[in-house]
Backbone as CSV, one residue per row, in Angstrom:
resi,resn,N_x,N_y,N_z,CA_x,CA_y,CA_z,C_x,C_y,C_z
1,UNK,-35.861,28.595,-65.286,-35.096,27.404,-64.885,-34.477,27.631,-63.511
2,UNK,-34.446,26.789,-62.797,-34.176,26.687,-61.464,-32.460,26.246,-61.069
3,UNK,-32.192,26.954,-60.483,-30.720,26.752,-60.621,-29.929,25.777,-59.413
4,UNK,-29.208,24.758,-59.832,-28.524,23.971,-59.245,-28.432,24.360,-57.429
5,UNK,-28.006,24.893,-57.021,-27.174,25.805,-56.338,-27.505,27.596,-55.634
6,UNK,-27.750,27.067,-54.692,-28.628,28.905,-54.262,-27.900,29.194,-52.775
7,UNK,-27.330,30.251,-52.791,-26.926,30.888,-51.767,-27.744,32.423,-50.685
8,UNK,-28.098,32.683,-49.780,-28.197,33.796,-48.911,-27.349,34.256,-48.319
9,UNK,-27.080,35.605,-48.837,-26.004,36.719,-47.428,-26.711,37.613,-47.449
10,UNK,-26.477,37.793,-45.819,-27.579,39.328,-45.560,-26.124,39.848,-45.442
11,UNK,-26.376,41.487,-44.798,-25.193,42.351,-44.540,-24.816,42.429,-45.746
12,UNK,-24.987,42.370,-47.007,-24.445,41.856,-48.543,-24.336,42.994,-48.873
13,UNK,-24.895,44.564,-48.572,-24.481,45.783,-49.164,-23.395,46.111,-49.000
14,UNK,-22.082,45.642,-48.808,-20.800,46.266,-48.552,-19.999,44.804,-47.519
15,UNK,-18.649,45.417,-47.761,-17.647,44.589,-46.929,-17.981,43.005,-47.274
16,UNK,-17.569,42.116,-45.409,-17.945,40.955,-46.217,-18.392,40.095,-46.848
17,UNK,-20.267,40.873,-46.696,-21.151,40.439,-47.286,-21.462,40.140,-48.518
18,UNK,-21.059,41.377,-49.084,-20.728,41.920,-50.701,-19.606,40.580,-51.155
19,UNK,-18.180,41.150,-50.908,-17.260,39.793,-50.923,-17.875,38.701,-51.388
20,UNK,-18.554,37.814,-49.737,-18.730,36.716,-50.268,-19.616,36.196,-50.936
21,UNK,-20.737,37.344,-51.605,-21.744,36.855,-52.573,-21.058,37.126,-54.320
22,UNK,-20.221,37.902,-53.895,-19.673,37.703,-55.063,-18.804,36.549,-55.796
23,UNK,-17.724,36.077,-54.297,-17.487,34.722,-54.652,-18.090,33.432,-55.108
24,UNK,-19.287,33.753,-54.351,-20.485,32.634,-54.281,-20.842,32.452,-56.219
25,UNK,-21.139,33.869,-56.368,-21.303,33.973,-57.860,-20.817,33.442,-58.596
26,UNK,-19.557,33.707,-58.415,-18.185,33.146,-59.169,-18.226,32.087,-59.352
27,UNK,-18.656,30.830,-58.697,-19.104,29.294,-58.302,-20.331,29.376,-58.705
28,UNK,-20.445,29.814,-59.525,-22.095,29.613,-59.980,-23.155,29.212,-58.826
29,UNK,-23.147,29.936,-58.406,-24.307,29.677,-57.341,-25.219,31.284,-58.064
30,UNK,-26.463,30.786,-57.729,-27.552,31.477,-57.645,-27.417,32.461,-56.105
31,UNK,-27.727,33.761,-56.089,-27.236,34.156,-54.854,-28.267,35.416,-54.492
32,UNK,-28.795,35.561,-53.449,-30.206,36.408,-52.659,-29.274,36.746,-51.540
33,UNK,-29.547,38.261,-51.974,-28.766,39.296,-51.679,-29.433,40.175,-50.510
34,UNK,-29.045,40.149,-49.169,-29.718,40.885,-47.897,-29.452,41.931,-47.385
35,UNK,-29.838,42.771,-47.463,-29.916,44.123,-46.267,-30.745,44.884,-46.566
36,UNK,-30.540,45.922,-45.951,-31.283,47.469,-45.413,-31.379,48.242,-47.158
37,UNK,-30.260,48.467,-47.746,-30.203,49.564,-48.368,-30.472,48.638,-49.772
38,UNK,-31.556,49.113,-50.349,-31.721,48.244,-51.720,-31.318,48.842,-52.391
39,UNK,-30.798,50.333,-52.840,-30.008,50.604,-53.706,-28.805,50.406,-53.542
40,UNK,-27.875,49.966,-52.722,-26.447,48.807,-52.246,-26.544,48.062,-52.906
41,UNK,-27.559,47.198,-52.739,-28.049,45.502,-53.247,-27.953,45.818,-54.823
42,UNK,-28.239,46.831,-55.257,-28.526,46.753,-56.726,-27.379,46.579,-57.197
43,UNK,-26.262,47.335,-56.805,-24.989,47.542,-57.369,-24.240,46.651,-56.760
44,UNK,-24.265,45.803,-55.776,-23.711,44.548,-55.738,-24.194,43.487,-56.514
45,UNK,-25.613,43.537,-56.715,-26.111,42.568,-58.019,-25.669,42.663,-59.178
46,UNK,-24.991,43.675,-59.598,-24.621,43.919,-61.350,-23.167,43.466,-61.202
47,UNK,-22.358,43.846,-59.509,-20.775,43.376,-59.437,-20.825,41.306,-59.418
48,UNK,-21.732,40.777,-58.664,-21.671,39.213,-58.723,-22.406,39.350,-60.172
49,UNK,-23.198,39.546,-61.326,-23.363,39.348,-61.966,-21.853,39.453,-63.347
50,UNK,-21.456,40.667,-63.292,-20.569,40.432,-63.873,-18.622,39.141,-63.086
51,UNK,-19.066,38.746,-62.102,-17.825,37.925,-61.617,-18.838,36.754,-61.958
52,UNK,-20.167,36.780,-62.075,-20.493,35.045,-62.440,-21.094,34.725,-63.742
53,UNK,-20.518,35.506,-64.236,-21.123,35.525,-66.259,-22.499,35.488,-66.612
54,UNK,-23.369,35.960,-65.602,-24.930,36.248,-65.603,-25.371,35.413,-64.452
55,UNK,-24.947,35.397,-63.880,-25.361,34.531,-62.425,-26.495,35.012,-61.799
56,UNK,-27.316,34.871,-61.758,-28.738,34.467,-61.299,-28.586,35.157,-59.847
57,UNK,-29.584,36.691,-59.850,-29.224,37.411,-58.656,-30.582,37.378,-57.964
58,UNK,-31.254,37.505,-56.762,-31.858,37.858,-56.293,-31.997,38.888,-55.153
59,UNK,-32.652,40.111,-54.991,-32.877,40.979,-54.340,-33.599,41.294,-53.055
60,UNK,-33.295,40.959,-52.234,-34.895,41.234,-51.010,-34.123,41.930,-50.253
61,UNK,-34.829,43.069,-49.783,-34.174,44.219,-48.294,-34.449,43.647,-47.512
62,UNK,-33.890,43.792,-46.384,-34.040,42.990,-45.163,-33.576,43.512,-44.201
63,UNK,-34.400,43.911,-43.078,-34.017,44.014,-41.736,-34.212,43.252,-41.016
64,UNK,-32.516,42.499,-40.588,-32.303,41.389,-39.950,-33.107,40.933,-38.204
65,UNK,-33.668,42.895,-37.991,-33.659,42.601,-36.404,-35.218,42.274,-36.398
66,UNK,-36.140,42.201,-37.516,-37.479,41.773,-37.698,-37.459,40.481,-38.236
67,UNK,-37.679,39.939,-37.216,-38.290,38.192,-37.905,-38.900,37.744,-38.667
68,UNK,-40.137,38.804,-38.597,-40.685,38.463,-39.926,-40.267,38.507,-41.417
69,UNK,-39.534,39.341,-41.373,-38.549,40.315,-42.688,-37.619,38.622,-42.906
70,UNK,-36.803,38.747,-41.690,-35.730,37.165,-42.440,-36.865,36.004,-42.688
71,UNK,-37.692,35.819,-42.149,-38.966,34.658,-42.593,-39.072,34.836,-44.154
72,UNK,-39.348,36.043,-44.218,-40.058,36.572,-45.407,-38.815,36.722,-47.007
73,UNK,-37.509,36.260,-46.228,-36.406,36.052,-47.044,-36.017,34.938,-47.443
74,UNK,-35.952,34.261,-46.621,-35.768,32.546,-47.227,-37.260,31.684,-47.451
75,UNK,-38.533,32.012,-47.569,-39.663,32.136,-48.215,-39.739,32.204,-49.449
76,UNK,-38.912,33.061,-49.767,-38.947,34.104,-51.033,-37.845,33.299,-51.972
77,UNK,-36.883,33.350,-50.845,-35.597,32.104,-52.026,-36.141,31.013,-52.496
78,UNK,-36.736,30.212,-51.675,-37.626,28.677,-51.851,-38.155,28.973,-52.323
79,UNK,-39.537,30.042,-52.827,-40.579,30.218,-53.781,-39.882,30.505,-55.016
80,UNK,-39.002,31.012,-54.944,-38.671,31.289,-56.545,-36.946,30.552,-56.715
81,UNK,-36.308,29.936,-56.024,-35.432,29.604,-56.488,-35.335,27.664,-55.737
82,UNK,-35.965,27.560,-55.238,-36.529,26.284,-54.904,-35.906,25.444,-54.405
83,UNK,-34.587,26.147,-52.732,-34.159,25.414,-52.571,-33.221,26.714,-51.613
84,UNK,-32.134,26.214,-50.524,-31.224,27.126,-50.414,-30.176,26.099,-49.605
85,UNK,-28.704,26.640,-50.039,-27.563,25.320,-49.978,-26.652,25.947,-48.703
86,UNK,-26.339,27.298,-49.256,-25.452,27.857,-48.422,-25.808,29.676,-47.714
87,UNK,-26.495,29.393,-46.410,-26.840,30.660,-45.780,-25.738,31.326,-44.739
88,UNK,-25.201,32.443,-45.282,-24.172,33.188,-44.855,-25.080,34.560,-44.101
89,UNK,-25.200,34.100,-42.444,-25.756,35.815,-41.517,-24.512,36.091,-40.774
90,UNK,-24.564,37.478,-41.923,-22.862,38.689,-41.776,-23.615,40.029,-41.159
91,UNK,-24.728,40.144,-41.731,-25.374,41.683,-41.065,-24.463,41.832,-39.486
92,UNK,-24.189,42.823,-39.831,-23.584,43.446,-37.933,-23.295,44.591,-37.891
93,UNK,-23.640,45.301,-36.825,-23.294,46.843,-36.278,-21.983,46.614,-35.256
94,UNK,-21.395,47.846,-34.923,-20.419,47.867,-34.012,-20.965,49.101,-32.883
95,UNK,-20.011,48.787,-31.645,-20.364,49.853,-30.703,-18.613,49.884,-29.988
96,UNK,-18.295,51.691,-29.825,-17.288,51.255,-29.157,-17.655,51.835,-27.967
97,UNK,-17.652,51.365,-26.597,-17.467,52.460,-25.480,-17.537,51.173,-24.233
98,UNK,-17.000,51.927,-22.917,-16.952,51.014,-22.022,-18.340,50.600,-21.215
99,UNK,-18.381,49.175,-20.948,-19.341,48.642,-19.872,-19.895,49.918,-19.489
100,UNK,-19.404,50.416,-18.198,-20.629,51.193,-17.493,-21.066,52.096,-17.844
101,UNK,-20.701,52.745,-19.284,-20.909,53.745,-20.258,-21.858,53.406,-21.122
102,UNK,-21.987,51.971,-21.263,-23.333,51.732,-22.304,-24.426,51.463,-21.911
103,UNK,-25.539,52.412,-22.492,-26.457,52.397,-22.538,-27.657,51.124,-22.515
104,UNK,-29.023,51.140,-21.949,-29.774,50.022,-22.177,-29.893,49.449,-23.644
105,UNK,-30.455,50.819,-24.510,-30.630,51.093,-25.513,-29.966,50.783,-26.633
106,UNK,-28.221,51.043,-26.367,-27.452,50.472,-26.981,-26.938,49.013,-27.087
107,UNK,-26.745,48.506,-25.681,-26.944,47.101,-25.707,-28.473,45.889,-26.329
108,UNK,-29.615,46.698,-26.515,-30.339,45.618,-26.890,-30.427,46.174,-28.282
109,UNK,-30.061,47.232,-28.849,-29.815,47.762,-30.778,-28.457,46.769,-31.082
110,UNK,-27.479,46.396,-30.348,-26.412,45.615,-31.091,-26.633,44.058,-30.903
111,UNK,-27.826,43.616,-29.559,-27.969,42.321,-29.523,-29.223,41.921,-31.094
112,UNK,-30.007,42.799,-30.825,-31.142,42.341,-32.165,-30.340,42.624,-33.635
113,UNK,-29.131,43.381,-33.563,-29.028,43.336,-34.965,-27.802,42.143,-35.254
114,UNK,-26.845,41.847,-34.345,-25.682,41.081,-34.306,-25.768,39.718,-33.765
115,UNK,-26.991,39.701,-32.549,-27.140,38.081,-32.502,-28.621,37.692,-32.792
116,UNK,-29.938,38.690,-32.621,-30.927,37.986,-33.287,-30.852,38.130,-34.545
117,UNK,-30.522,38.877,-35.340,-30.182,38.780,-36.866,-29.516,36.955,-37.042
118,UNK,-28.555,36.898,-36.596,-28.380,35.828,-36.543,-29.035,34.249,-36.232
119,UNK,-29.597,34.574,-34.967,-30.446,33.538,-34.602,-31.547,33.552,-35.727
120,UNK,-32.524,34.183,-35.996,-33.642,34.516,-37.075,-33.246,33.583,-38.277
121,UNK,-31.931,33.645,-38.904,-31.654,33.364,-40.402,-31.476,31.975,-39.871
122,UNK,-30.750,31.781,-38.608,-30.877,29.982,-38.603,-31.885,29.712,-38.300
123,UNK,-33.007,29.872,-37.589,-34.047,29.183,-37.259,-35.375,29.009,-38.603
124,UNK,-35.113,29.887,-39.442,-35.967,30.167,-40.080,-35.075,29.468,-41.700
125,UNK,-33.696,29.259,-42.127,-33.675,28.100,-42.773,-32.971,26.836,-42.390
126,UNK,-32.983,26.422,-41.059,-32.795,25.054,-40.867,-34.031,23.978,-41.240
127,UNK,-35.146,24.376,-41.178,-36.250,23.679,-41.332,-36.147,23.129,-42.927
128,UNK,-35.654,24.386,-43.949,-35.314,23.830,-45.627,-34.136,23.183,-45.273
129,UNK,-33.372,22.943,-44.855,-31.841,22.370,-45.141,-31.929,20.923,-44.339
130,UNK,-33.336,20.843,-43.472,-33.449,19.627,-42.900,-33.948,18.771,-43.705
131,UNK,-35.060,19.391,-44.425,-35.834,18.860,-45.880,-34.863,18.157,-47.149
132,UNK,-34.293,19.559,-46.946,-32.960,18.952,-48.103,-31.943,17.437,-47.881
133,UNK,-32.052,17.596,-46.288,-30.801,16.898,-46.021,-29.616,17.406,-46.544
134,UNK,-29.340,18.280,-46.445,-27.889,19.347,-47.243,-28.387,20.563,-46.821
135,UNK,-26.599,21.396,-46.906,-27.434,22.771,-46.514,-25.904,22.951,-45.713
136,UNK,-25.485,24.323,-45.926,-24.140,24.706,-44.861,-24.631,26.178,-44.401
137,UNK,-24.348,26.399,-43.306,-24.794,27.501,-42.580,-23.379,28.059,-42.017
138,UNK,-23.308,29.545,-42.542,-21.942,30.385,-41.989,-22.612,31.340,-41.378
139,UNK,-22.233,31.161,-39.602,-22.634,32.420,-38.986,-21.446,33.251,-38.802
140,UNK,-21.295,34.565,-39.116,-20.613,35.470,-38.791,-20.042,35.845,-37.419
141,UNK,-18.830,35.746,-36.576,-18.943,36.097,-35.676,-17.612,36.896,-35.428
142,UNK,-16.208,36.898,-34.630,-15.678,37.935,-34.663,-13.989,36.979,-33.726
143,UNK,-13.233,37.081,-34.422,-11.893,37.099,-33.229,-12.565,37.175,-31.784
144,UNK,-12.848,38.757,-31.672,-13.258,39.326,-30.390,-14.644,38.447,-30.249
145,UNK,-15.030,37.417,-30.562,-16.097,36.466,-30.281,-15.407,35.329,-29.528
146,UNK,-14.012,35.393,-29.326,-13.307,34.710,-28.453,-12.655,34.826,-27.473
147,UNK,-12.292,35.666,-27.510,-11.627,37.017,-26.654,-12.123,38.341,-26.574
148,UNK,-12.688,38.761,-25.537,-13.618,40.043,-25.403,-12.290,41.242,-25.406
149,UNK,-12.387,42.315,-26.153,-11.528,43.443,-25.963,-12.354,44.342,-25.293
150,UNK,-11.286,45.784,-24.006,-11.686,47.021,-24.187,-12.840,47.649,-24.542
151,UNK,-13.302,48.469,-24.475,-14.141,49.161,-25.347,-14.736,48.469,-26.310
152,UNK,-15.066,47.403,-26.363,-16.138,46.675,-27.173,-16.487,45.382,-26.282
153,UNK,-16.757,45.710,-25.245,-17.410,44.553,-24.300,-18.802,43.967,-24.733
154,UNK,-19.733,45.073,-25.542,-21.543,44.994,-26.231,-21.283,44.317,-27.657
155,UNK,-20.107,44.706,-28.091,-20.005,43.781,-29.326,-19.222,42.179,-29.437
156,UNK,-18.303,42.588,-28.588,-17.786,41.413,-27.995,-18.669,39.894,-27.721
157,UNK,-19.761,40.285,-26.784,-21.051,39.727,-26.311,-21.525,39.248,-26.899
158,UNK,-22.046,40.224,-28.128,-22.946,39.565,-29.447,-22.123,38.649,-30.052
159,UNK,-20.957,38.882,-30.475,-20.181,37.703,-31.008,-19.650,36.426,-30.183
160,UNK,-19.653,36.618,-28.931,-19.638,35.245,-28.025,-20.613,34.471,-28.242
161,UNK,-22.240,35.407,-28.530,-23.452,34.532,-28.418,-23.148,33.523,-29.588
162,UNK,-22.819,34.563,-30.744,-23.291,33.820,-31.949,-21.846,32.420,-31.940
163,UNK,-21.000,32.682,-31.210,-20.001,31.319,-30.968,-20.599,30.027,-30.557
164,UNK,-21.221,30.524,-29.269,-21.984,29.437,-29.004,-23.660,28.975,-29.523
165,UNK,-23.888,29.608,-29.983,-25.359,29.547,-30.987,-24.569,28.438,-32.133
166,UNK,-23.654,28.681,-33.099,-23.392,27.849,-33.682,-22.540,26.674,-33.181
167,UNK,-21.937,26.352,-31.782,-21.260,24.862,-31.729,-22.636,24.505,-31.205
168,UNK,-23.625,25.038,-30.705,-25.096,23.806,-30.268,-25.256,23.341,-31.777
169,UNK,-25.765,24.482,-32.835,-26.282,24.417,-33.939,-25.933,23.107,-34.639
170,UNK,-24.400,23.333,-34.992,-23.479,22.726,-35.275,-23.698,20.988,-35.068
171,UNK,-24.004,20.820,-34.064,-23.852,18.632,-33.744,-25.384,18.669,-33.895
172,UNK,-26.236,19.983,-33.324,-27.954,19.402,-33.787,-27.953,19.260,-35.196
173,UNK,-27.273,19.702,-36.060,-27.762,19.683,-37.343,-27.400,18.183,-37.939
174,UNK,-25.713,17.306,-37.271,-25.100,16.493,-38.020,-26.179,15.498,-38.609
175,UNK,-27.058,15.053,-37.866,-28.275,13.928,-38.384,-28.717,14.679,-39.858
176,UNK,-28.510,15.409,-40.298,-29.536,15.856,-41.368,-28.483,16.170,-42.831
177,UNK,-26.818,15.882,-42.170,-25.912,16.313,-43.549,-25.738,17.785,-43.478
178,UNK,-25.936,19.024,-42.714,-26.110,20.414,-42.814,-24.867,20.626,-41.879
179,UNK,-23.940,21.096,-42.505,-23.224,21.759,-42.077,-23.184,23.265,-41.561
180,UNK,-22.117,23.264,-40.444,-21.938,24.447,-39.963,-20.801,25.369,-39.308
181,UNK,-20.708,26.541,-39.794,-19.493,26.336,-39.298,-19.749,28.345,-39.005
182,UNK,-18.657,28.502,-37.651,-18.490,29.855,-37.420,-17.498,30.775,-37.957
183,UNK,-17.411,31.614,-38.575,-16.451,32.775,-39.013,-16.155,33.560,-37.960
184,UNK,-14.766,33.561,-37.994,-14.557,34.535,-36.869,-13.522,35.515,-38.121
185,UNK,-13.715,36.476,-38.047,-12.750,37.353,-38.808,-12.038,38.351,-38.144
186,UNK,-10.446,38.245,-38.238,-10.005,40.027,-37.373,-10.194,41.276,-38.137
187,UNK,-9.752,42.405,-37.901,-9.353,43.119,-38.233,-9.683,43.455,-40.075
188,UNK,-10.474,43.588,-40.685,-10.982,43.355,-41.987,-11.182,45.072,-42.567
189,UNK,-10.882,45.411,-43.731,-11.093,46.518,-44.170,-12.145,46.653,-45.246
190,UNK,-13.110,46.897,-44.362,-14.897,47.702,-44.863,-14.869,48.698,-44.142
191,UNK,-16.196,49.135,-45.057,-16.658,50.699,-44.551,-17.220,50.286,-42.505
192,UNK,-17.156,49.244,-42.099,-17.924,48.791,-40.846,-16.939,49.588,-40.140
193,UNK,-15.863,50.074,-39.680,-15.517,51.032,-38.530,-16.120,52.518,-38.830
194,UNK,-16.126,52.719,-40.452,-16.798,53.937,-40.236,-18.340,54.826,-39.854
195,UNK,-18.434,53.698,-39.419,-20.073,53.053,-39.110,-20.319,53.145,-37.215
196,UNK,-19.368,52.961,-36.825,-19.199,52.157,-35.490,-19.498,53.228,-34.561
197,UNK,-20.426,52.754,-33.751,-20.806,53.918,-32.879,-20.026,54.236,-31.850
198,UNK,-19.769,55.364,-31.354,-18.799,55.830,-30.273,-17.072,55.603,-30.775
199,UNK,-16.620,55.216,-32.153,-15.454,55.239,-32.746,-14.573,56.299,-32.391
200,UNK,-13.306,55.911,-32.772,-12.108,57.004,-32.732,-12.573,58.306,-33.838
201,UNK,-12.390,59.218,-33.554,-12.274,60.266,-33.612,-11.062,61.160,-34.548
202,UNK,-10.334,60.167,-34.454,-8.824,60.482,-35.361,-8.647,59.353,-36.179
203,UNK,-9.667,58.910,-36.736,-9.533,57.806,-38.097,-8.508,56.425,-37.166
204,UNK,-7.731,55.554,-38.378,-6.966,54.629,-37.253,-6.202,54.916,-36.147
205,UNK,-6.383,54.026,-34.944,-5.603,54.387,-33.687,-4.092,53.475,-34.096
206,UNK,-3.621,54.117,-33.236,-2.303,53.947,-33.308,-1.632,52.736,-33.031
207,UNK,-2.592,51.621,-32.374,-2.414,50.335,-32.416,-2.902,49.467,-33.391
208,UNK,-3.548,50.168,-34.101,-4.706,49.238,-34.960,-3.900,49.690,-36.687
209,UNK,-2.856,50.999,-36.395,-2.251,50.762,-37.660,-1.012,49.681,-37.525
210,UNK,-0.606,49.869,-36.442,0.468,48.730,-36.378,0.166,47.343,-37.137
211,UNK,-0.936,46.938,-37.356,-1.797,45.848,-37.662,-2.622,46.249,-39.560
212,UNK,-1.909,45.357,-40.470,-2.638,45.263,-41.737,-4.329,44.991,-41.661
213,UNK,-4.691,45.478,-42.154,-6.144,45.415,-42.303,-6.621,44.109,-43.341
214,UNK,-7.058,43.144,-43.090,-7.645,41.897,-44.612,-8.299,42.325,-45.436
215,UNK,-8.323,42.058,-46.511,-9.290,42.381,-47.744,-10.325,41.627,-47.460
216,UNK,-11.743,42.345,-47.466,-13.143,41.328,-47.376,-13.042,40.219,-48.413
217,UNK,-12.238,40.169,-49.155,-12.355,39.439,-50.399,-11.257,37.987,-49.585
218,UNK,-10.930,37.923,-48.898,-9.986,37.285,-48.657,-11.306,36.633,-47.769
219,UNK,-11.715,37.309,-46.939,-12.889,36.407,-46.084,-14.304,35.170,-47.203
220,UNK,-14.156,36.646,-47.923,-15.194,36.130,-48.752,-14.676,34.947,-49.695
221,UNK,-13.377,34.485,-50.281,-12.661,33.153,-50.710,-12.493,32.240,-49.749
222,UNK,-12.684,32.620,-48.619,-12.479,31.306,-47.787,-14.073,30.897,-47.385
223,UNK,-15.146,31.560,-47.092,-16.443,31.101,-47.156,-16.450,30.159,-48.326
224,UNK,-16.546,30.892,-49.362,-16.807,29.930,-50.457,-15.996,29.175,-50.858
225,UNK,-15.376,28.715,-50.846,-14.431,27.521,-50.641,-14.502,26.804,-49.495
226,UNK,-14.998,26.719,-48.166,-15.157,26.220,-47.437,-16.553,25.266,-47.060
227,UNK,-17.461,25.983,-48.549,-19.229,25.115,-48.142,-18.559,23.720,-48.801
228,UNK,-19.674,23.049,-47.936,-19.781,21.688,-47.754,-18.425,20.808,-47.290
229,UNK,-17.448,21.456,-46.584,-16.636,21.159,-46.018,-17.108,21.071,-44.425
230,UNK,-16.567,19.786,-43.687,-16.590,20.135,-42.111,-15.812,20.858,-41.203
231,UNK,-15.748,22.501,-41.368,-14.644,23.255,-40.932,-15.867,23.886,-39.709
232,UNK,-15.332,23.353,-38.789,-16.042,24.280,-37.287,-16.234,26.150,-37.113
233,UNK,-14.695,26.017,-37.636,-14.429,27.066,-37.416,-13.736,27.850,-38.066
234,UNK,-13.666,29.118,-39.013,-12.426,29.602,-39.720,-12.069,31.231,-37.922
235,UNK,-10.697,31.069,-38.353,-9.688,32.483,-37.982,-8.696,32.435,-38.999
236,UNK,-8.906,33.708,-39.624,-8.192,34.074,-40.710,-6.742,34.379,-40.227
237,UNK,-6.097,35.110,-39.544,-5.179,35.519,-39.145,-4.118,35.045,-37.889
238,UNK,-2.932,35.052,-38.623,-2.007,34.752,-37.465,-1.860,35.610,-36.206
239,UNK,-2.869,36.940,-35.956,-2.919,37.782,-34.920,-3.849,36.967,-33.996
240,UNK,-4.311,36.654,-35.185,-6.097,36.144,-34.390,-5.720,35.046,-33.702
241,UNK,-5.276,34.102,-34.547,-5.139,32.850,-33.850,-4.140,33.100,-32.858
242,UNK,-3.019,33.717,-32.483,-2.468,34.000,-31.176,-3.518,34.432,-30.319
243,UNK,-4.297,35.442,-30.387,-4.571,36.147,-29.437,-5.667,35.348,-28.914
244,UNK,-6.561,34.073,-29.594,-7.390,32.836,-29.029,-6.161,31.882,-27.980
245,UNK,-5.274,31.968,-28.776,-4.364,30.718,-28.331,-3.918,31.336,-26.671
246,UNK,-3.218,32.595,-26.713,-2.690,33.182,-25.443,-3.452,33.504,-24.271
247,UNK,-4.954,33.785,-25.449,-5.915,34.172,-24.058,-6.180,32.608,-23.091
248,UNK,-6.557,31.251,-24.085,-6.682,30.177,-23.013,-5.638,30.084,-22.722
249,UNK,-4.099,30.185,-22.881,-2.770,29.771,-22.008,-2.573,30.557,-20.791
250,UNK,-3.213,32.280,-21.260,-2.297,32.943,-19.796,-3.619,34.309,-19.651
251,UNK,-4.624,33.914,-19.321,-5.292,35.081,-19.414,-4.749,36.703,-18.676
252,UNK,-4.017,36.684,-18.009,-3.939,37.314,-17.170,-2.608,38.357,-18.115
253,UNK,-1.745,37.137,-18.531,-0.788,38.105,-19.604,-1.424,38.725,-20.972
254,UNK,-2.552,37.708,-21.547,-3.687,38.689,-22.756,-4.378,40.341,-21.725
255,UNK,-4.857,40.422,-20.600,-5.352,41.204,-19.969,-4.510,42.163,-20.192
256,UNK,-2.647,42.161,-19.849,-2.249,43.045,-19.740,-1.401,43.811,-21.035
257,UNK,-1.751,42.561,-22.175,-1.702,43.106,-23.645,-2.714,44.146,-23.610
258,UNK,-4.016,43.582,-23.644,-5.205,44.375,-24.128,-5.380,46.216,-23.184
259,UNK,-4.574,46.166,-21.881,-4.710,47.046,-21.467,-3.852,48.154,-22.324
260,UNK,-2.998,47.667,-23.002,-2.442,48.709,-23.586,-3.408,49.269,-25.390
261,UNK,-4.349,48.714,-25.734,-4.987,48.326,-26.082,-6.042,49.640,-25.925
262,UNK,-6.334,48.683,-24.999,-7.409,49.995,-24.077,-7.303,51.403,-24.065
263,UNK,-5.719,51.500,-23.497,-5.133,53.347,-22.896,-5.259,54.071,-24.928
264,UNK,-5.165,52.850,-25.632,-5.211,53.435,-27.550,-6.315,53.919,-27.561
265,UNK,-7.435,53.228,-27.184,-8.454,53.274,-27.808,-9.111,54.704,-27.164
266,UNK,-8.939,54.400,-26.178,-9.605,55.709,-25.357,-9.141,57.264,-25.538
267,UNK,-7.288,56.862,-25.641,-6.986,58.145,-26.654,-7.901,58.317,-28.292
268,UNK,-7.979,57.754,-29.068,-8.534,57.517,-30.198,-9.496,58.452,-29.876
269,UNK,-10.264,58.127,-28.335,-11.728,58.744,-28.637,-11.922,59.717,-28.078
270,UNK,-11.152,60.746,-27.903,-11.144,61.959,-27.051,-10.965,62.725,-27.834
């Protein structure tokens, strides 16, 4: 039997991915579960199974930075679940280090996994959600997708793209009922800093404890609660939303926040 209701998150092995397929669950949605590590996926399939009282899981690995692979994912949802409502692309890597310090190498490993990962999952199910006439699309993107920090100028980037990838997305889709909307999340506590290439060195920096960390679960209740709503845009946090708000009022006074910012981070990484 084919279920009402079908959701996609890649990045779904951990943090907010995990989160919000579990919420998704919770809402009875049917939910196809994305990334790299299929033994992740497994054990996030048994956690949304038990938050959605047997909720209808699906499995596909996926590496977001092969096109064919995300083709070969929402293919796979439509063939066997016959339909897809709400596609959440969270997959993302981090990089910390400055501009003239990064590498070629490193800049086109964080663009294919953070903005063509992204681009891939929309292009490849807008075509079902046009069919449908329905359909909400959450691209993942970042605070710092509004405001570039320090030492994350390559990640920064990727999350600017995916800002503006979804406000085009966003009014092309209105003719068809498909909503869209961008996530920007701050400061969130997953395993993703311990991940982060060129990171601090001494676990949290000393500015970044000053600052509570969000529960992915908190991201992941506001996704799902937010499909089929016309919300442009979520920022979770009253840090966040200052630090959008101050950067268009006074860039020059955000500059000389972030420099202090900066002198953290760079201690962090020594």
């Amino acid at each position: 039997m084919r279920p009402n209701r079908v959701a996609i998150v890649t990045g779904a092995s951990s943090g907010i991915g995990r989160a919000t397929a579990i919420e998704l669950a919770k809402r009875d949605y049917a939910v196809v579960l994305a990334a790299r590590r299929a033994e992740k996926l497994a054990a996030v399939a048994e956690d949304c199974r038990a938050a959605g009282a047997g909720a209808q899981i699906l499995i596909v690995p996926t590496d977001v930075c092969d096109e064919s692979q995300v083709q070969t994912l929402v293919d796979a949802t439509v063939d066997r679940l016959g339909r897809v409502d709400v596609m959440v692309n969270n997959a993302g890597v981090g990089l910390n280090a400055r501009i003239h310090e990064t590498t070629d190498a490193q800049m086109r490993r964080i663009f294919d996994v953070n903005y063509f990962g992204v681009f891939y999952g929309c292009r490849a199910v807008a075509p079902v959600m046009i069919r449908q006439r329905s359909g909400h699309v959450f691209n993942v993107s970042s605070v710092i997708g509004k405001r570039g920090t320090p030492l994350n100028g390559a990640y920064s980037a990727t999350k600017f793209a995916i800002v503006g990838l979804t406000d085009a997305m966003r009014v092309e889709m209105m003719p068809y009922n498909v909503r869209v909307t961008c996530v920007c999340p701050g400061l969130t506590d997953t395993e993703f800093f311990d991940k982060v290439e060129g990171g601090s060195k001494h676990g949290k920096t000393s500015f970044a404890a000053l600052r509570a960390l969000q529960p992915p679960s908190r991201v992941g209740r506001k996704i799902a609660a937010t499909v089929g709503r016309n919300k442009p845009e979520l920022i979770f946090t009253p840090g966040g939303k200052l630090l959008v708000f101050l950067s268009s009022l006074s860039p020059r006074l955000t500059d000389r926040m972030m420099a202090l910012y900066r002198d953290d981070m760079l201690k962090g990484m020594m």
